[in-house]
mmCIF file of the N, C-alpha and C atoms, coordinates in Angstrom:
data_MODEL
# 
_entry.id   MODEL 
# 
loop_
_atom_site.group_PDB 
_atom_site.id 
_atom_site.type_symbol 
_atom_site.label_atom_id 
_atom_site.label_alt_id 
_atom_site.label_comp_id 
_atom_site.label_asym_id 
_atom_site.label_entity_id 
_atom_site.label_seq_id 
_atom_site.pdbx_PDB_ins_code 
_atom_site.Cartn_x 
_atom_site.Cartn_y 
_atom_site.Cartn_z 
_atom_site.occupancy 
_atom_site.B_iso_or_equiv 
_atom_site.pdbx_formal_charge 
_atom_site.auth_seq_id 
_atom_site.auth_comp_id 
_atom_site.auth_asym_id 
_atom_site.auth_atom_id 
_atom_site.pdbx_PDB_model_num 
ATOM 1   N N  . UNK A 1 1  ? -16.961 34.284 78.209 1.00 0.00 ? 1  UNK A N  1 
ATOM 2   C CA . UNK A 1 1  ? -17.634 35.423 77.626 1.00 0.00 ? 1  UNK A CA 1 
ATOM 3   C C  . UNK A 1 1  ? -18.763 34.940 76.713 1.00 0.00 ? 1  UNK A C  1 
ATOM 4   N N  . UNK A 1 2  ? -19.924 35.594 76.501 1.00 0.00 ? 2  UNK A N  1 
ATOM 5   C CA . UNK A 1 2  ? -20.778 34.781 76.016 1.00 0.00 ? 2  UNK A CA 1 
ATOM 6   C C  . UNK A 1 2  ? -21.098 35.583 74.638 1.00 0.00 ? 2  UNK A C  1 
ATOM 7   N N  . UNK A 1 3  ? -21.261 35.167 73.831 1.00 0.00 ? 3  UNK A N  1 
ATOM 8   C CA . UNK A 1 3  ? -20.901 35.221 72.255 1.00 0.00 ? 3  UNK A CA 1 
ATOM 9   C C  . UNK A 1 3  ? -22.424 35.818 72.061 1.00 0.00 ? 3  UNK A C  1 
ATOM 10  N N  . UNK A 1 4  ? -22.371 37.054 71.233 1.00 0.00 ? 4  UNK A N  1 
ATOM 11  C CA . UNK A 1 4  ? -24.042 38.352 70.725 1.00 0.00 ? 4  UNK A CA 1 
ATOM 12  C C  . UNK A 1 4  ? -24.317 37.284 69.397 1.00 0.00 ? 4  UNK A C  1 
ATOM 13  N N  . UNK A 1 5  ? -25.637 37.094 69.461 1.00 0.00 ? 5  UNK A N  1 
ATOM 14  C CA . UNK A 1 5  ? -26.398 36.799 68.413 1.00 0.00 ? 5  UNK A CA 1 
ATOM 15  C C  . UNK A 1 5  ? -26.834 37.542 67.325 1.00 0.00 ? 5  UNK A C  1 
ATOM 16  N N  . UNK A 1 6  ? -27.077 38.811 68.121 1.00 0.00 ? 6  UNK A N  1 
ATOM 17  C CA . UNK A 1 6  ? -27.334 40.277 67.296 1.00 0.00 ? 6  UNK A CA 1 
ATOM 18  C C  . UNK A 1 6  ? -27.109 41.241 67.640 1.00 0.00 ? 6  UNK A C  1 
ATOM 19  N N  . UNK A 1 7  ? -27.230 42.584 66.808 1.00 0.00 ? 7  UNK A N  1 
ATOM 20  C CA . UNK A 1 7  ? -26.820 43.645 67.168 1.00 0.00 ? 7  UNK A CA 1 
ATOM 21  C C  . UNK A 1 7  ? -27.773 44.617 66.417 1.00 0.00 ? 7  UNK A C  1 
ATOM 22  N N  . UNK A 1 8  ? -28.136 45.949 67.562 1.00 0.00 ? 8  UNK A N  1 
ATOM 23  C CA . UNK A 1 8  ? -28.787 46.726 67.618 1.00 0.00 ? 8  UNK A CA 1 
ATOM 24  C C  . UNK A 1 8  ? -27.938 47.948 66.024 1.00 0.00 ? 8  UNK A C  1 
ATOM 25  N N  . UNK A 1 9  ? -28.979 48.630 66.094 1.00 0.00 ? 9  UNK A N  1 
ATOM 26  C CA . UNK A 1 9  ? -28.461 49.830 65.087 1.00 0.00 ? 9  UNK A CA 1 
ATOM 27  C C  . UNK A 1 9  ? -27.897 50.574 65.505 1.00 0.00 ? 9  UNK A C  1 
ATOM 28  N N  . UNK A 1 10 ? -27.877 50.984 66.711 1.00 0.00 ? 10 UNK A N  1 
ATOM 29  C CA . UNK A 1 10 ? -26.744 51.883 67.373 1.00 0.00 ? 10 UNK A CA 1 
ATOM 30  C C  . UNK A 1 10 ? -25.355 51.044 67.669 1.00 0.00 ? 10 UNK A C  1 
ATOM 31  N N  . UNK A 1 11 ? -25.738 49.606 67.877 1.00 0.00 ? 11 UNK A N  1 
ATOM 32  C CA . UNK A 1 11 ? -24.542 48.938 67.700 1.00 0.00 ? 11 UNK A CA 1 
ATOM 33  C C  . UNK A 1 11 ? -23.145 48.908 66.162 1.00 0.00 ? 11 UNK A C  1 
ATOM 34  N N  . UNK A 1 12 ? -24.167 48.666 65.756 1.00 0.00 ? 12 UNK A N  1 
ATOM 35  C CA . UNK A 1 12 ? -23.336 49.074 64.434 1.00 0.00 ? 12 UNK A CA 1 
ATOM 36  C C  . UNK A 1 12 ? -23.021 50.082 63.848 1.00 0.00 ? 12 UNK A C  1 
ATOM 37  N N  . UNK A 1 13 ? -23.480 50.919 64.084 1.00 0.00 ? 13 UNK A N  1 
ATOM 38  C CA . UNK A 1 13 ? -23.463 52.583 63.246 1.00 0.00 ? 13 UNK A CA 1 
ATOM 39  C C  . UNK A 1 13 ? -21.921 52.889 64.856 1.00 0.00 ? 13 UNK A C  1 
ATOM 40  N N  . UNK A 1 14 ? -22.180 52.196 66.309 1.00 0.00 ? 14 UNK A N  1 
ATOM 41  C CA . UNK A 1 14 ? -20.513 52.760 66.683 1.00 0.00 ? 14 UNK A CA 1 
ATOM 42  C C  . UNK A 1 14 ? -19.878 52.008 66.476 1.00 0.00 ? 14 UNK A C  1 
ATOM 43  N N  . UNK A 1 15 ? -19.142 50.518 65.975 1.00 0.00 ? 15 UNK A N  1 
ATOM 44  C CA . UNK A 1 15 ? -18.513 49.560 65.630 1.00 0.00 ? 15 UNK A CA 1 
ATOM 45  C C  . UNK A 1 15 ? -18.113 49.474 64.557 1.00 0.00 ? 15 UNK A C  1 
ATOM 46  N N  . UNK A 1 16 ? -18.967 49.609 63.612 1.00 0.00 ? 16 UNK A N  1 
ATOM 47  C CA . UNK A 1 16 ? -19.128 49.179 62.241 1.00 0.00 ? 16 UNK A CA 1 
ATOM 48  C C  . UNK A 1 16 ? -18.410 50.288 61.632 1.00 0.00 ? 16 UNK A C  1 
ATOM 49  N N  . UNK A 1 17 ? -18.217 50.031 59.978 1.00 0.00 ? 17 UNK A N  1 
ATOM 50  C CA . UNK A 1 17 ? -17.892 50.850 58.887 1.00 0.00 ? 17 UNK A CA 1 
ATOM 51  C C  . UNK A 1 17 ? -18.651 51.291 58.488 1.00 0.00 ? 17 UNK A C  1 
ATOM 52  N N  . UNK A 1 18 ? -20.080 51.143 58.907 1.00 0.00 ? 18 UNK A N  1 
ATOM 53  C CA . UNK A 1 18 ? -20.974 52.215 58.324 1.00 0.00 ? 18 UNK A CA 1 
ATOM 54  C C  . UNK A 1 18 ? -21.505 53.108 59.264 1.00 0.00 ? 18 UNK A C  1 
ATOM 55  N N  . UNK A 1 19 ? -22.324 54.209 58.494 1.00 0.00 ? 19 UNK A N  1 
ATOM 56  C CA . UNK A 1 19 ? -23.395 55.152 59.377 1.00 0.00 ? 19 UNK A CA 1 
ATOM 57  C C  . UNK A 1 19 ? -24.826 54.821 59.620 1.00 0.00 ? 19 UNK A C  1 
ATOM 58  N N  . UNK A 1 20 ? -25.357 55.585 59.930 1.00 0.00 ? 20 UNK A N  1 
ATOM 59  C CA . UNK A 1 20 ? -26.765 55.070 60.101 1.00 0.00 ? 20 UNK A CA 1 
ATOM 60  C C  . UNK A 1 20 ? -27.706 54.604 58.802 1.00 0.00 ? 20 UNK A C  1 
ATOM 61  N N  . UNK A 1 21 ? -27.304 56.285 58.114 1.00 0.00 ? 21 UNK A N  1 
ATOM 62  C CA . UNK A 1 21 ? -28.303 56.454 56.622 1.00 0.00 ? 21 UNK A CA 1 
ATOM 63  C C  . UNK A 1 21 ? -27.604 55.112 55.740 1.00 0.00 ? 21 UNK A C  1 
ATOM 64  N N  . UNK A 1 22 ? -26.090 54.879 55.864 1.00 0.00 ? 22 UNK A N  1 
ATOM 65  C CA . UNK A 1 22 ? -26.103 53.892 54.870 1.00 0.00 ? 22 UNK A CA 1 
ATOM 66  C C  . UNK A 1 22 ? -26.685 52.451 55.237 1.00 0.00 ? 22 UNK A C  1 
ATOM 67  N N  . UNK A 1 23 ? -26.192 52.177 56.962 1.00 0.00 ? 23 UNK A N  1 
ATOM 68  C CA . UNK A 1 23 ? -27.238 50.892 57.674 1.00 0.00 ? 23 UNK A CA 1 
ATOM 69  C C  . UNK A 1 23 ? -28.850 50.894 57.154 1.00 0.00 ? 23 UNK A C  1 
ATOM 70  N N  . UNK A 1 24 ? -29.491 51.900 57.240 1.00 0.00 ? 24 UNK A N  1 
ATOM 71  C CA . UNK A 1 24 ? -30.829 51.690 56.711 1.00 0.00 ? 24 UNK A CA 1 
ATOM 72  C C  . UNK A 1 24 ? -31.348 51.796 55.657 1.00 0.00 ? 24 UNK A C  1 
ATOM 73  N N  . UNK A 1 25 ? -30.056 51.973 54.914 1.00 0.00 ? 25 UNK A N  1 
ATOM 74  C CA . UNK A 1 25 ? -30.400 52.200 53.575 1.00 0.00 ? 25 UNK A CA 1 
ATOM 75  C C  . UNK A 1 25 ? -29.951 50.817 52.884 1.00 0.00 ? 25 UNK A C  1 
ATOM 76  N N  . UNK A 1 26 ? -29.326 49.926 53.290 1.00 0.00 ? 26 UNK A N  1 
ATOM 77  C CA . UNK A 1 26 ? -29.104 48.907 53.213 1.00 0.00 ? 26 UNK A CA 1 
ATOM 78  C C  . UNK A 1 26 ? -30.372 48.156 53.251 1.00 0.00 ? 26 UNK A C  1 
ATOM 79  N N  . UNK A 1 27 ? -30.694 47.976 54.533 1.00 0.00 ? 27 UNK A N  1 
ATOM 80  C CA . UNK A 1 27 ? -31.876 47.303 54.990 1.00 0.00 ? 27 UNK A CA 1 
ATOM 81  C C  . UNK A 1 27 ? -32.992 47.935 53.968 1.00 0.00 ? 27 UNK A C  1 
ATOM 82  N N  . UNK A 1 28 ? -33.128 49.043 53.688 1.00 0.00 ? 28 UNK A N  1 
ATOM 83  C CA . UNK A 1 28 ? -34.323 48.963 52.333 1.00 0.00 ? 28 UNK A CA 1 
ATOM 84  C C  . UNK A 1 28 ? -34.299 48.307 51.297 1.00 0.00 ? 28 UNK A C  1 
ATOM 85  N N  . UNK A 1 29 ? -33.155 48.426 50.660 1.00 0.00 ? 29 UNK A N  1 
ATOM 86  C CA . UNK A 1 29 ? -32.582 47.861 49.526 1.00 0.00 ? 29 UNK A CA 1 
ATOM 87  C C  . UNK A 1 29 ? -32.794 46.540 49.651 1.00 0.00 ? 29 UNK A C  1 
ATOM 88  N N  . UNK A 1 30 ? -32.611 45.855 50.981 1.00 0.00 ? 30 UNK A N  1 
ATOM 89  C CA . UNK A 1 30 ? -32.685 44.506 50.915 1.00 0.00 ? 30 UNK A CA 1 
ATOM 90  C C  . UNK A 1 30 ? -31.271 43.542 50.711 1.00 0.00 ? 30 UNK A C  1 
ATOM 91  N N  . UNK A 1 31 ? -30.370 44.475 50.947 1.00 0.00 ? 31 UNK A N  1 
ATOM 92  C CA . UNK A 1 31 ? -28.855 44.330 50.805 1.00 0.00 ? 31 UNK A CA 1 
ATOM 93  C C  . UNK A 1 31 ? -28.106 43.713 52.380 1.00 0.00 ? 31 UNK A C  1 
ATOM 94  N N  . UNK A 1 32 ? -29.104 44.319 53.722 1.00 0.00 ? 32 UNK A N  1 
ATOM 95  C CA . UNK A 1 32 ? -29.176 43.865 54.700 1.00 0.00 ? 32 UNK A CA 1 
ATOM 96  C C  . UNK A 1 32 ? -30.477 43.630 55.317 1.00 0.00 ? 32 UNK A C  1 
ATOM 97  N N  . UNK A 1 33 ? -30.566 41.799 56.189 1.00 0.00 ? 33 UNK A N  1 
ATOM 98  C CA . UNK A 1 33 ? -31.697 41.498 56.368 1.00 0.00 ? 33 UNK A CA 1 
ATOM 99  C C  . UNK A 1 33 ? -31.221 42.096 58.038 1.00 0.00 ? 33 UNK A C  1 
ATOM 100 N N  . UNK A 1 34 ? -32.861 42.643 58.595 1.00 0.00 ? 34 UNK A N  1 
ATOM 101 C CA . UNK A 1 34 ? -33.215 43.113 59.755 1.00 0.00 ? 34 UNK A CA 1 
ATOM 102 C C  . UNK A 1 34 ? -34.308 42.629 60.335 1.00 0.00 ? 34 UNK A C  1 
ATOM 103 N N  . UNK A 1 35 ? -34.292 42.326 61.608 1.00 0.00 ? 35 UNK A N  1 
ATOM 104 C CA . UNK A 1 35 ? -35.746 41.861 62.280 1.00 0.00 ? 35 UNK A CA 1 
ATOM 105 C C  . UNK A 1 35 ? -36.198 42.772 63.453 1.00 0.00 ? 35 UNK A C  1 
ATOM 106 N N  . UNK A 1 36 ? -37.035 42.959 63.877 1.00 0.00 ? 36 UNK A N  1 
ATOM 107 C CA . UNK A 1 36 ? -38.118 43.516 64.390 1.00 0.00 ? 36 UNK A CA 1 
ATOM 108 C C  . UNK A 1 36 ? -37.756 42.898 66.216 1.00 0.00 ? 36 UNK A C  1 
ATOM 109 N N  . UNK A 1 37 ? -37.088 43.596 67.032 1.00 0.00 ? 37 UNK A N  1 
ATOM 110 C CA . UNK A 1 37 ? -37.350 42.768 68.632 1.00 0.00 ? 37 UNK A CA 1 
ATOM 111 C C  . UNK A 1 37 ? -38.441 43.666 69.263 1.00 0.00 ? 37 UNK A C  1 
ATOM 112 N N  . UNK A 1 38 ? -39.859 43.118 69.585 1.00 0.00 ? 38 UNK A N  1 
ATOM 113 C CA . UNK A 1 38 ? -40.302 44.702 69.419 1.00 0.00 ? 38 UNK A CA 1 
ATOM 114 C C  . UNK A 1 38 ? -40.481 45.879 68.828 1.00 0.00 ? 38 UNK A C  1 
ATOM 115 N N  . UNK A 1 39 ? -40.116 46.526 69.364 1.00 0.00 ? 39 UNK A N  1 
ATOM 116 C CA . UNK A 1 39 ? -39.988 48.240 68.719 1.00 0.00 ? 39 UNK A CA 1 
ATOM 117 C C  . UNK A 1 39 ? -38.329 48.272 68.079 1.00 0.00 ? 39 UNK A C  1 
ATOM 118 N N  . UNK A 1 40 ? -37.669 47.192 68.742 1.00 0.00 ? 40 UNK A N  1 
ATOM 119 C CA . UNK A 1 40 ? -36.293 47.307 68.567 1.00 0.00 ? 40 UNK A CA 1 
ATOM 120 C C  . UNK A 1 40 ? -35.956 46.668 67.081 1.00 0.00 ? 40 UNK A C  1 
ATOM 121 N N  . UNK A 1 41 ? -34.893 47.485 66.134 1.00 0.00 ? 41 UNK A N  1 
ATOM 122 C CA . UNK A 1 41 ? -34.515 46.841 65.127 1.00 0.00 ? 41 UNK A CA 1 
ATOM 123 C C  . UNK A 1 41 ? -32.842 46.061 65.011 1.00 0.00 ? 41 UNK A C  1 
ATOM 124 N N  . UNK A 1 42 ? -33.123 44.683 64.836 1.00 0.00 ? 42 UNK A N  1 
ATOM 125 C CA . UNK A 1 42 ? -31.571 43.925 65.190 1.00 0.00 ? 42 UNK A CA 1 
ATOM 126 C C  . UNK A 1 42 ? -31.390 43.679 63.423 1.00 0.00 ? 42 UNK A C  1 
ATOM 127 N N  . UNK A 1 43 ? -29.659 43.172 64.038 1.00 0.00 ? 43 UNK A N  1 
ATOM 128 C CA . UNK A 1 43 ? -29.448 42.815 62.893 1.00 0.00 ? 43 UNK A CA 1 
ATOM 129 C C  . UNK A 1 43 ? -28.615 41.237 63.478 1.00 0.00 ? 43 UNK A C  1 
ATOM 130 N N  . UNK A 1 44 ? -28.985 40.389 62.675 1.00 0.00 ? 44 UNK A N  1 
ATOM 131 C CA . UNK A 1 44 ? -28.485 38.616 63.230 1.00 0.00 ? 44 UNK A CA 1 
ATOM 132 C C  . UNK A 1 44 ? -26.657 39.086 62.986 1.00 0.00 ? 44 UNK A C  1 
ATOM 133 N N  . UNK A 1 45 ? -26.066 38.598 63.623 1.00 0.00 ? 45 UNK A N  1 
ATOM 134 C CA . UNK A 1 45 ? -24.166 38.691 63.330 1.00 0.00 ? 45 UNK A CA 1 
ATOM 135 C C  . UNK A 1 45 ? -23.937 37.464 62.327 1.00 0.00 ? 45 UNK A C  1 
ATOM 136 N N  . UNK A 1 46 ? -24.868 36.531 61.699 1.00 0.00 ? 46 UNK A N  1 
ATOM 137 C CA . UNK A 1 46 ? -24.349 36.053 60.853 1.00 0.00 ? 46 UNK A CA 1 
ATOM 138 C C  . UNK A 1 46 ? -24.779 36.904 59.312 1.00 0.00 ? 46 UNK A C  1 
ATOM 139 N N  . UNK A 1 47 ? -26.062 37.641 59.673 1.00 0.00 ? 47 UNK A N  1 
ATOM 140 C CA . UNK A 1 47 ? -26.367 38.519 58.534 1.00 0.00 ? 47 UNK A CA 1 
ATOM 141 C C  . UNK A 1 47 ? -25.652 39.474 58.195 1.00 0.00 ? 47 UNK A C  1 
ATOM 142 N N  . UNK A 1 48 ? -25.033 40.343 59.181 1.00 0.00 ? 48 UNK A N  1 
ATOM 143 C CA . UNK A 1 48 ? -24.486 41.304 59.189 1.00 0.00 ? 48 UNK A CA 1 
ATOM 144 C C  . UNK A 1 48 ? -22.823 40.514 58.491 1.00 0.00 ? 48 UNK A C  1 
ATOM 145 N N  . UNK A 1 49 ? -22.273 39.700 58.989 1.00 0.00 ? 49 UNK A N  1 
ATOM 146 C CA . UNK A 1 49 ? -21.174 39.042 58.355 1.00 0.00 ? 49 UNK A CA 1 
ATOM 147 C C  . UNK A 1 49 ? -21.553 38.915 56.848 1.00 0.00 ? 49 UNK A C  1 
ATOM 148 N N  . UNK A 1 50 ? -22.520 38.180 56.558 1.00 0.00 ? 50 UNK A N  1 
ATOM 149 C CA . UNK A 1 50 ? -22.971 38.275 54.547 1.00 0.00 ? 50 UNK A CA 1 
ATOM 150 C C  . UNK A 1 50 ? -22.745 39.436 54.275 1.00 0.00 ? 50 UNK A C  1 
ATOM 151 N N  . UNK A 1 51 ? -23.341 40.719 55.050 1.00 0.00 ? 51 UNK A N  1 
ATOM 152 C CA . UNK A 1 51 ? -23.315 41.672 54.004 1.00 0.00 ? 51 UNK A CA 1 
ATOM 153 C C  . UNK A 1 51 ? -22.432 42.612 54.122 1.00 0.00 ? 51 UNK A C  1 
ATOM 154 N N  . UNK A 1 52 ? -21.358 42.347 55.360 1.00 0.00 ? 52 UNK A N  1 
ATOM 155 C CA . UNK A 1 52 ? -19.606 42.438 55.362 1.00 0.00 ? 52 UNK A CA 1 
ATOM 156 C C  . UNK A 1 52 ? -18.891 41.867 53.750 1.00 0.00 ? 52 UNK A C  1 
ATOM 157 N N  . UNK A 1 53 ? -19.342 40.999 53.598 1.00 0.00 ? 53 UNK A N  1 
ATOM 158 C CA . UNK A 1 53 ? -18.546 39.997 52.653 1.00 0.00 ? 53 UNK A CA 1 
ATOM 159 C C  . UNK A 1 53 ? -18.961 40.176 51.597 1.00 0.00 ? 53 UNK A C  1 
ATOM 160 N N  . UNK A 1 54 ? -19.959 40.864 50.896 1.00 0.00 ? 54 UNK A N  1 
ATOM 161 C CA . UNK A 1 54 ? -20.536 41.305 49.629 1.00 0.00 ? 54 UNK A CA 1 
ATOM 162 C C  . UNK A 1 54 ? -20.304 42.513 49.381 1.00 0.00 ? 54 UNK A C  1 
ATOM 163 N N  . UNK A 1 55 ? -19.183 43.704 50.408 1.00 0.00 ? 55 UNK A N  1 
ATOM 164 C CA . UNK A 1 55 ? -19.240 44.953 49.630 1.00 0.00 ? 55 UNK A CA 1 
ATOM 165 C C  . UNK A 1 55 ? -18.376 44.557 48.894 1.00 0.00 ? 55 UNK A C  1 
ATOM 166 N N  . UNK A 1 56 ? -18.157 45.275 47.914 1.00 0.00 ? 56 UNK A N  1 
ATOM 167 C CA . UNK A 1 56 ? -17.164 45.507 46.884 1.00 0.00 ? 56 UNK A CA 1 
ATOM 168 C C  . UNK A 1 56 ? -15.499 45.152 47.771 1.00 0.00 ? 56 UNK A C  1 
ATOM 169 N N  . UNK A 1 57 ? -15.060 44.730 46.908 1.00 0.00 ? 57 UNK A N  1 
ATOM 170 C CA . UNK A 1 57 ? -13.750 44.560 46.768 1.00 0.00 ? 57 UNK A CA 1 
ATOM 171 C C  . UNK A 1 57 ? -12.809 45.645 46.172 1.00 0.00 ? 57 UNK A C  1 
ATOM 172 N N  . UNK A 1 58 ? -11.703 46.238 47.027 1.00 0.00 ? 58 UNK A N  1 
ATOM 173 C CA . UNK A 1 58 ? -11.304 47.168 46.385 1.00 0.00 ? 58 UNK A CA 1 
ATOM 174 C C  . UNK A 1 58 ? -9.849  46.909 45.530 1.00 0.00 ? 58 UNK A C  1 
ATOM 175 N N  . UNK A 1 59 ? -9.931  47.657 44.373 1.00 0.00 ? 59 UNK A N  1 
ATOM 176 C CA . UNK A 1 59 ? -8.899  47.344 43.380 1.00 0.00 ? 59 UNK A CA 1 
ATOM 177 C C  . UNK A 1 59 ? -7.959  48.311 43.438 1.00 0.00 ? 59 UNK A C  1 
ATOM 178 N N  . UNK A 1 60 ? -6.828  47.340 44.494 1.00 0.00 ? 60 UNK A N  1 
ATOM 179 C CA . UNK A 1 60 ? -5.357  48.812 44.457 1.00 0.00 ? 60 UNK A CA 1 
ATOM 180 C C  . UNK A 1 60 ? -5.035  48.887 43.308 1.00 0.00 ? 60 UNK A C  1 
ATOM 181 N N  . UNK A 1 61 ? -5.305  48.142 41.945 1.00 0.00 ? 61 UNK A N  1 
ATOM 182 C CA . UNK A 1 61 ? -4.466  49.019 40.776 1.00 0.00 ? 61 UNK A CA 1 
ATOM 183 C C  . UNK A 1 61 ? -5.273  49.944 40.044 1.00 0.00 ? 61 UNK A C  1 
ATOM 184 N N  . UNK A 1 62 ? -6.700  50.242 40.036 1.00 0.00 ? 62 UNK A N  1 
ATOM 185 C CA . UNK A 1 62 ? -6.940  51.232 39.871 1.00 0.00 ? 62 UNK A CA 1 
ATOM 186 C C  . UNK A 1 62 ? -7.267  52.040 40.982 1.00 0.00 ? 62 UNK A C  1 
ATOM 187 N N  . UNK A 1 63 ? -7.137  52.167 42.509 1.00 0.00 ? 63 UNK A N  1 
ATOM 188 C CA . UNK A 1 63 ? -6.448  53.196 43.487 1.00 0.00 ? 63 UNK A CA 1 
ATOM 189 C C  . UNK A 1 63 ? -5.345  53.947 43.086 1.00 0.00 ? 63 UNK A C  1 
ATOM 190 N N  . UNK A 1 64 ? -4.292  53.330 42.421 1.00 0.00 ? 64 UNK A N  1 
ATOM 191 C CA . UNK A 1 64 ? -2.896  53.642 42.166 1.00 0.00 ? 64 UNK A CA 1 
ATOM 192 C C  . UNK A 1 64 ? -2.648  54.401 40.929 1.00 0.00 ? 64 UNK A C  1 
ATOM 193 N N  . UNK A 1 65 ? -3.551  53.813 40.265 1.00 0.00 ? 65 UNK A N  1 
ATOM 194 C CA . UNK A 1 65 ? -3.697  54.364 38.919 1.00 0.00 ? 65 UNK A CA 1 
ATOM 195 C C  . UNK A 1 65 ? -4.533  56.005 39.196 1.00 0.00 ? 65 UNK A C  1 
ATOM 196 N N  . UNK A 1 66 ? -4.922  55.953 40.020 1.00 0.00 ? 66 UNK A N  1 
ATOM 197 C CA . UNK A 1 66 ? -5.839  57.863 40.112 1.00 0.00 ? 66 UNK A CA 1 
ATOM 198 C C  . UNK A 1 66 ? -5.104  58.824 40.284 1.00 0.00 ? 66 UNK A C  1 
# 
């Protein structure tokens, strides 16, 4: 099987934990890097992994605590 280098925005907005508005709202922010294939906008799978790994961390003791 041969291993994706990148992935499209429709790729991620059906895979992913996010939606579109927050995918591109990312990419404004500069929170996710995006490149240009053409007209087409990718995102690299090692970029998209960084900015997997930089959301927030969630804290079950204040979950538990609400």
């Amino acid at each position: 099987m041969e291993r994706k280098h990148a992935y499209s925005i429709e790729e991620l907005v059906k895979n992913g934990p996010e939606g579109r508005t927050n995918i591109y709202k990312a990419i404004k922010e500069g929170r996710l890097i995006a490149r240009k294939a053409g007209r087409r906008t990718v995102v690299l799978v090692e970029d998209y992994d960084a900015y997997l790994k930089a959301l927030p961390i969630v804290d079950r003791k204040a979950e538990r605590a609400a």
